[in-house]
Phi, psi and omega in degrees: 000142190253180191318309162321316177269332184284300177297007170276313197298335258206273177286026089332305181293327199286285189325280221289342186283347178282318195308292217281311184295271199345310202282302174346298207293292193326306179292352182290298200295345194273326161319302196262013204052021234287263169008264174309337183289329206293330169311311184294358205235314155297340169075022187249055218250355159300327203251032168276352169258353162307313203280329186284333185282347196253324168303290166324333183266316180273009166304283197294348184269312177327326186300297201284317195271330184263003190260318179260349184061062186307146151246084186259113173275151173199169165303139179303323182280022147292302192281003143287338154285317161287309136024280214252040182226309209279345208277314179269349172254009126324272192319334189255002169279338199250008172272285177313329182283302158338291164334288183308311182285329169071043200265311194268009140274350145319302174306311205284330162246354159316340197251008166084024187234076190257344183265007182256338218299304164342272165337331191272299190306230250307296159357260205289003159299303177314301176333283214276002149275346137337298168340285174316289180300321185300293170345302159262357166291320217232310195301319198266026165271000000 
């Protein structure tokens, strides 16, 4: 195949598998309500286009920084800082879907553990910051 063609095939497959993850995310968060929830929960219901510029935007520079291999050095609490910005929109992403699925009073009760739930939640909250730190502390060194 000669050059000229592999790169069309080659920016075609990208554009379109981007469109299609891109199409994915979008239907998720519109799926989980993300947005709106997050306004009724915050009482902003003016800056819901604030919040969407913002899914998008750190959508595309996250995109852009890993497509080029961003290097940013910095003082350790920047990456700490960042950390705990990508920690929290994990967390309200794996809330709301929780939220939506209604997966851990199911859980809780198929497994007969309705008076631990408490206890299960702070687990898996600990569970995921324990991770979470090992991950930037202890794995990316």
């Amino acid at each position: 195949m000669s050059p000229s063609i592999s790169a069309i095939l080659s920016l075609f497959l990208g554009l379109s598998g981007g469109i299609a993850v891109g199409g994915g995310v979008i239907a998720l968060y519109i799926v989980l309500d993300m947005i709106p929830r997050l306004a009724q929960i915050t009482r902003s219901y003016d800056k819901v286009h604030w919040y969407e510029g913002a899914m998008v935007s750190g959508s595309f520079l996250g995109t852009v920084a890993d497509f080029w291999n961003w290097d940013i050095h910095g003082p350790w609490i920047g990456t700490g800082v960042v950390g705990l910005f990508n920690g929290v929109f994990v967390g309200m992403l794996a809330a709301a879907l929780t939220e939506v699925l209604n997966v851990l009073p199911i859980l809780a009760k198929r497994l007969h553990m309705q008076k631990y739930l408490f206890g299960f939640l702070l687990a898996m909250v600990f569970g995921k910051v324990a991770g979470s730190l090992f991950e930037w502390f202890v794995y990316r060194r």
